[in-house]
N, C-alpha and C positions, 0 to 999 in steps of 0.2 A: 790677417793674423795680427798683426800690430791693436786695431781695432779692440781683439778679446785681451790679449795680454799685451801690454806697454813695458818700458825699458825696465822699468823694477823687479820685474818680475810678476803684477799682481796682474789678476781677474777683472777686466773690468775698472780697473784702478782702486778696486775697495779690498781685492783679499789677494793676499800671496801664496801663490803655487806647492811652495815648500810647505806653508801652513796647514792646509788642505791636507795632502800626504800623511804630515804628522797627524792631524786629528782622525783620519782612516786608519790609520795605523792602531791608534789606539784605542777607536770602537773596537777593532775588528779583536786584540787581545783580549778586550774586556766579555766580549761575547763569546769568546773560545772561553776565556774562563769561569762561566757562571756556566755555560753548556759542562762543561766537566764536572761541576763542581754540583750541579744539581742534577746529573744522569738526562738522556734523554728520554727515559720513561721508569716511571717505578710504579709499582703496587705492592697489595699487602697479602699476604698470605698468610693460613693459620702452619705454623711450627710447634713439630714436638722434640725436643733437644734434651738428651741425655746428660749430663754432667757425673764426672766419674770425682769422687773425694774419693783419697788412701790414705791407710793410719791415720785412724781418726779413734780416739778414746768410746767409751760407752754413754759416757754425759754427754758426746755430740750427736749418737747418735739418736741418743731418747729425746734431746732437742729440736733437729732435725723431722723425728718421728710427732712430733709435736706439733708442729709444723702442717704437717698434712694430715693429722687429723682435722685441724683448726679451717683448711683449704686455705694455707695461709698464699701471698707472694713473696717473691725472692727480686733481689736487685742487685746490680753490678755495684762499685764503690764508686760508681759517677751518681749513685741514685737512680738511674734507669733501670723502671718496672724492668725484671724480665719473663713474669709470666707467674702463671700460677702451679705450685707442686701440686704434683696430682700422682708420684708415686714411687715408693725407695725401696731397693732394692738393696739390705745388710749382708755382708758375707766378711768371712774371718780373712785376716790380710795372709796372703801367702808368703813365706819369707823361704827363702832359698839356704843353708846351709848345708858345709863339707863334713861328711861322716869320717869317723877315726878311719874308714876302708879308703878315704880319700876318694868317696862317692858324693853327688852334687846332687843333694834331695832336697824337696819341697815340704815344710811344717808348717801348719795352719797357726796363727800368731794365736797366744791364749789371751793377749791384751787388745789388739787394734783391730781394725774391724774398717773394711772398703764400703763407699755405700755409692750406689747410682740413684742420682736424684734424678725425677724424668721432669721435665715442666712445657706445660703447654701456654704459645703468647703468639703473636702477632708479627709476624719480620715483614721487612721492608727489603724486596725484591729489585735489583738495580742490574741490567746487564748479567752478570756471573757472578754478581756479588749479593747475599743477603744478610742483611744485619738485623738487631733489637737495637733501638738508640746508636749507640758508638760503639756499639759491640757486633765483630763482623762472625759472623757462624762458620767455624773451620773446624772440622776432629783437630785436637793438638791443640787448639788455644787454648791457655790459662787463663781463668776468670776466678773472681772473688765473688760467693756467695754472699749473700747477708740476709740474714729473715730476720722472724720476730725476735728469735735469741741465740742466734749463731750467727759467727762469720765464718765461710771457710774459703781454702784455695780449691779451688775443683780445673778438671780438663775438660774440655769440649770431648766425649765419647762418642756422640751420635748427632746427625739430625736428619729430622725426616718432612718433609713440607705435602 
């Protein structure tokens, strides 16, 4: 025993025991970390994802409409393509209001107008998670549209892979 480690501590008389430890130590993080951080298998799948806009004016929506005549793209506010409009779906906003009866009825908004944009793109499949860019695909998540002449807020309503 003496022969491989001496009183120092070291290997050999060249490297120290404790050192060793630390530098395993620290591959072994660094290799947990790039495994998580890069998924241990991804691919690409074709995605068709619905995006629901509410109360939205008539100039957004003949924008919008604009848009998918043109087969324009649409992109998050990071710039990430997210795919091409391929088809919108207008309907009058329903607004909920109390009747003099103190009844709780539903009127079709004469000003604002719902629109489901549908867009077909590319996501990147990881474990349970699929994303477009840094945008991960959940119903409920808000994302900001942007085309050739509109911005808007929209919600994740759909996806379908």
């Amino acid at each position: 025993m003496s022969r491989i480690i001496d009183e120092r501590g070291r290997i050999f008389g060249k490297v120290n025991v404790v050192d060793i430890l630390v530098f395993l130590v620290i591959v072994a993080v660094i290799v947990f970390a790039i495994t998580r951080l890069t998924g241990s298998s991804s691919h690409k799948v074709p995605v068709s994802v619905q995006y629901k806009v509410e109360q939205v004016r008539e100039a957004t929506v003949d924008a919008i409409t604009a848009t998918v005549e043109a087969g324009g793209r649409v992109t998050d506010e990071a710039g990430t393509v997210l795919g091409e409009v391929v088809n919108i779906e207008v309907s009058p906003t329903v607004e909920e209001y109390m009747t003099p009866q103190g009844e709780l009825k539903e009127f079709e908004s004469p000003i604002f107008k719902d629109i489901l944009i549908t867009v077909s793109g590319q996501a990147t499949v990881t474990g349970r998670t699929a994303r477009i860019g840094s945008v991960q695909l959940r119903v409920g998540k808000p994302v900001t549209l942007i085309g050739h002449r509109y911005e808007v807020k929209s919600t994740i309503f759909r996806v379908d892979f």
